[in-house]
Each structure stands twice: as structure tokens, then as C-alpha cells.
ZADO-1210 file (C-alpha; in nm, 4 decimals, padded with zeros to 6 digits):
<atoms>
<atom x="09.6767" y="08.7135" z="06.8076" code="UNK" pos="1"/>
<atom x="09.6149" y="09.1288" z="06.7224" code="UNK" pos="2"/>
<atom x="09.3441" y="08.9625" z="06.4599" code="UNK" pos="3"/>
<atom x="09.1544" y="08.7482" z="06.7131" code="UNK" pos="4"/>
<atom x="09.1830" y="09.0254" z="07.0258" code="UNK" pos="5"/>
<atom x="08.9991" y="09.2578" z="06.8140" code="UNK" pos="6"/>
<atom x="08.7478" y="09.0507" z="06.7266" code="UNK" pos="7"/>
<atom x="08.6892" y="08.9944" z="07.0612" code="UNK" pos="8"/>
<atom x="08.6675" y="09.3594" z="07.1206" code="UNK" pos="9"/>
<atom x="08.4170" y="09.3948" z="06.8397" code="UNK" pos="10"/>
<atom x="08.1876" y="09.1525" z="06.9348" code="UNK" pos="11"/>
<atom x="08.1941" y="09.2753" z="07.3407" code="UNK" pos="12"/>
<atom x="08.1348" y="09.5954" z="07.2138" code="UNK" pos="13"/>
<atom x="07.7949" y="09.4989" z="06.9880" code="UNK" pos="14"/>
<atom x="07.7203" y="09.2485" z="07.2773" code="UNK" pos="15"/>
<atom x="07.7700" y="09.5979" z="07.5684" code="UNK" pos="16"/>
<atom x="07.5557" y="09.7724" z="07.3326" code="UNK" pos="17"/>
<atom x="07.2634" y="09.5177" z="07.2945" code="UNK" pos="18"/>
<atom x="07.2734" y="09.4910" z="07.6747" code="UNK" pos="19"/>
<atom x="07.2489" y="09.8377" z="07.7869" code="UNK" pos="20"/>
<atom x="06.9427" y="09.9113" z="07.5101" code="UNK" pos="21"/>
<atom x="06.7768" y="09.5925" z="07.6396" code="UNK" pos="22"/>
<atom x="06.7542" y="09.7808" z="08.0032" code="UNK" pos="23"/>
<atom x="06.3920" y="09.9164" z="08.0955" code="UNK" pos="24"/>
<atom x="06.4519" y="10.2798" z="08.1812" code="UNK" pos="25"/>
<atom x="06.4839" y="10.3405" z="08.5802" code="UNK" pos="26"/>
<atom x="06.2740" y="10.7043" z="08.5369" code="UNK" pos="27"/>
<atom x="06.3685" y="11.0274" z="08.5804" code="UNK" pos="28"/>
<atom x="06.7116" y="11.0654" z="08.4375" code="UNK" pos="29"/>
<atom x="06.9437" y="11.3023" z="08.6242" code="UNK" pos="30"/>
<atom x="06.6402" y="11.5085" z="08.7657" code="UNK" pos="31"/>
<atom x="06.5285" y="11.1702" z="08.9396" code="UNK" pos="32"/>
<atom x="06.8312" y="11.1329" z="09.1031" code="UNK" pos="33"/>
<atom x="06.8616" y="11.4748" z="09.2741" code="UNK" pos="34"/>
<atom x="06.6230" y="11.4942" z="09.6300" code="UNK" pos="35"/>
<atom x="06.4932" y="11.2567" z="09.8363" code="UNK" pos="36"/>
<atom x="06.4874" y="10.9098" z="09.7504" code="UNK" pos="37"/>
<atom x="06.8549" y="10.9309" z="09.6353" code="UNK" pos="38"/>
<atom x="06.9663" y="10.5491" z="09.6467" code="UNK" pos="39"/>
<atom x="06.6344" y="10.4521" z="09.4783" code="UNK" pos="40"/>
<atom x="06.6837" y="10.6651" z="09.1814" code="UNK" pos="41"/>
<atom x="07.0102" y="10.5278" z="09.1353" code="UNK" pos="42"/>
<atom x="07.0267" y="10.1469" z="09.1870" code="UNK" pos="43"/>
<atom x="06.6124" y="10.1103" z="09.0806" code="UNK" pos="44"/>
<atom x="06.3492" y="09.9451" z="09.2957" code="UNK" pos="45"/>
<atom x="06.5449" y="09.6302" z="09.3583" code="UNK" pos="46"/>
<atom x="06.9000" y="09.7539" z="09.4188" code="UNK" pos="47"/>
<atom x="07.2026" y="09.6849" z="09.1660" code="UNK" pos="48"/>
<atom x="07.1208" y="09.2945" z="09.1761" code="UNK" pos="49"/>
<atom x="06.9980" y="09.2326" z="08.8378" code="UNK" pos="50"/>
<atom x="07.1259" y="08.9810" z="08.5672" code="UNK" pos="51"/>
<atom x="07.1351" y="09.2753" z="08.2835" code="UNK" pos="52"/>
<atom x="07.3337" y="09.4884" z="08.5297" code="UNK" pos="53"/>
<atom x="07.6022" y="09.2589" z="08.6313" code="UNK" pos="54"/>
<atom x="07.6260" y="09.1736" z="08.2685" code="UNK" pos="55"/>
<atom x="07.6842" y="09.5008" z="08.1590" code="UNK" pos="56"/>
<atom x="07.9324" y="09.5425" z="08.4035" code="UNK" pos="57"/>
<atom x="08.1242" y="09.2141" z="08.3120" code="UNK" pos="58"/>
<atom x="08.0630" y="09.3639" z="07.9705" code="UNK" pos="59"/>
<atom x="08.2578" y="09.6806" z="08.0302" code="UNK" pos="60"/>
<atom x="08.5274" y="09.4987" z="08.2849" code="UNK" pos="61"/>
<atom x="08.6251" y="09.2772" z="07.9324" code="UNK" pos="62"/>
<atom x="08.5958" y="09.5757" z="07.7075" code="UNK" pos="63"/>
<atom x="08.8519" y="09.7584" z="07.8952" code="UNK" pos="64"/>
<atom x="09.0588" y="09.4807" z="07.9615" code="UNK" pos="65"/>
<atom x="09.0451" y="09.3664" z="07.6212" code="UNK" pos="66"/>
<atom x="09.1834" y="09.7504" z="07.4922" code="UNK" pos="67"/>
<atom x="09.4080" y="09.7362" z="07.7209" code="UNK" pos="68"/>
<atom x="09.5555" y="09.4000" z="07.5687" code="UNK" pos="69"/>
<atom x="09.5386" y="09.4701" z="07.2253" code="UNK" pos="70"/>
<atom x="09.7406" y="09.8099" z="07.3102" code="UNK" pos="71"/>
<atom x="09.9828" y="09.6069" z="07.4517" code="UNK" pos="72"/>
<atom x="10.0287" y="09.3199" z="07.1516" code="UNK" pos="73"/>
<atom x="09.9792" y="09.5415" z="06.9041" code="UNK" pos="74"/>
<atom x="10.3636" y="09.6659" z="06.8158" code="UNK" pos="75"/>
<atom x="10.4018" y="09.8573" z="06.4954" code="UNK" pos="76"/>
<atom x="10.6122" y="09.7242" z="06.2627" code="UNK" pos="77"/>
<atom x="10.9381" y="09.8903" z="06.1608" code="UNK" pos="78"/>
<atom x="10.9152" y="09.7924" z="05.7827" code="UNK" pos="79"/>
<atom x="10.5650" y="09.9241" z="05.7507" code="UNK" pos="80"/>
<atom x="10.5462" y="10.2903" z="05.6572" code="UNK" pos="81"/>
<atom x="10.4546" y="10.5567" z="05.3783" code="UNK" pos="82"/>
<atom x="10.5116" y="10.3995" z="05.0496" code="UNK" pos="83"/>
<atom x="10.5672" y="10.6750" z="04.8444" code="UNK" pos="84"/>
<atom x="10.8548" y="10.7581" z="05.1500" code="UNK" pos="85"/>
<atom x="11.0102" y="10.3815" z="05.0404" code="UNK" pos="86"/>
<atom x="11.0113" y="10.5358" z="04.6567" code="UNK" pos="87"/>
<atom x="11.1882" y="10.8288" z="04.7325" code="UNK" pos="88"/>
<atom x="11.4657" y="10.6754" z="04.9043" code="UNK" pos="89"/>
<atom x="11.4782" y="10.4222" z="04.6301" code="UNK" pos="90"/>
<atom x="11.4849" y="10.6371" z="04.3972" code="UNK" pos="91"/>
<atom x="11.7584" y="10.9220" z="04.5748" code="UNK" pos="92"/>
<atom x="11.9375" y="11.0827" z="04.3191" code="UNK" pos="93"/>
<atom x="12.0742" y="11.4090" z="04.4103" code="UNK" pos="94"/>
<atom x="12.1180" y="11.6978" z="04.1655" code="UNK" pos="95"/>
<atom x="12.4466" y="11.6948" z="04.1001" code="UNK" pos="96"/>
<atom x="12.4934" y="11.3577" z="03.9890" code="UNK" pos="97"/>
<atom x="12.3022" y="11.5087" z="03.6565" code="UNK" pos="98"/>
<atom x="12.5528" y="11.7876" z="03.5691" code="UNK" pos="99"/>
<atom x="12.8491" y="11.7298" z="03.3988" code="UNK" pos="100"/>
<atom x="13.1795" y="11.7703" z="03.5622" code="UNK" pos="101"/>
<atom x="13.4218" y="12.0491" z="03.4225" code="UNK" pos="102"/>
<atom x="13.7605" y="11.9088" z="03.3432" code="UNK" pos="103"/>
<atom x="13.9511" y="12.2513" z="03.4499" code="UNK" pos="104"/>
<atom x="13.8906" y="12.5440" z="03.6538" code="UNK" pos="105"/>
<atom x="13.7853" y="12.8368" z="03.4352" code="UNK" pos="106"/>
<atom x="14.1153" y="13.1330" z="03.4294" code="UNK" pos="107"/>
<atom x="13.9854" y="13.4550" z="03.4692" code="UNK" pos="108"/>
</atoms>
């Protein structure tokens, strides 16, 4: 399920990003919008109406739902970790285990 959801994501993503370069430029940029003529700097000559707009906008809608989703299925499992952690604690020999054990108490 984690698999497939992101390739979802992927492909919304490359399919958002062919969409929004396909657009024809509306002018101006941010100096256009600024003044009189506000609303037809913003939304264009014909108003937000187009097919590439409301695509992009279902575009983004499913890109953010789809994060959303795959943040919620994706749980991290409990086994996975550092490996070189797993070695150590295999591996867990302390010090003292090496030294020999004295038999008696030196007498001063």
C-alpha cells in the first residue's frame, strides 16, 4: 500500500509540474497585479475558468491529499534500525568478563 501511494505521489507530482509549465504566462508577474485592473491581473482575461487551471488545482488537491495519506500508512517499523546498533548489542561483552577473578583478597 506505502509502495503504490507513493507512486501515486510521484506521478501527480511530474503530472502538477507538466501542467503548470504548459500555462501561457498571464503578464506582468507581481508588478501586474499591483494598481488598477486588480482582478484581471490575477484570474487572466477570461477569469479562473480554464481546463489547465482547474487541473492544476485538482492536481495540487491530490498531491496534498495523497502526503497526507502516505504520512498516515507509513508506520516505521520497530525491527528496522542502525545495523551496526544490532551488532553491538549482539556482540555486548563488558570488560570485566575478560579479567580474571582473584581467588583471595590481597592482606596488607
Amino acid at each position: 500500500m506505502y509502495g503504490f501511494l507513493v507512486f501515486l505521489h510521484v506521478l501527480v507530482s511530474v503530472m502538477l509540474i507538466l501542467v503548470i509549465l504548459m500555462q501561457a504566462s498571464k503578464g506582468g508577474g507581481l508588478s501586474g497585479t499591483f494598481g488598477s485592473g486588480m482582478s484581471m491581473a490575477v484570474f487572466g482575461g477570461r477569469g479562473a475558468g480554464g481546463f489547465l487551471t482547474k487541473l492544476t488545482v485538482g492536481l495540487a488537491i491530490g498531491f496534498m491529499v495523497l502526503a497526507i495519506l502516505i504520512s498516515l500508512v507509513h508506520t516505521p517499523n520497530i525491527e528496522s534500525g542502525s545495523i551496526v546498533r544490532k551488532m553491538a548489542e549482539e556482540e555486548l561483552i563488558s570488560p570485566a568478563d575478560e579479567l580474571p577473578v582473584p581467588i583471595s583478597l590481597p592482606t596488607e
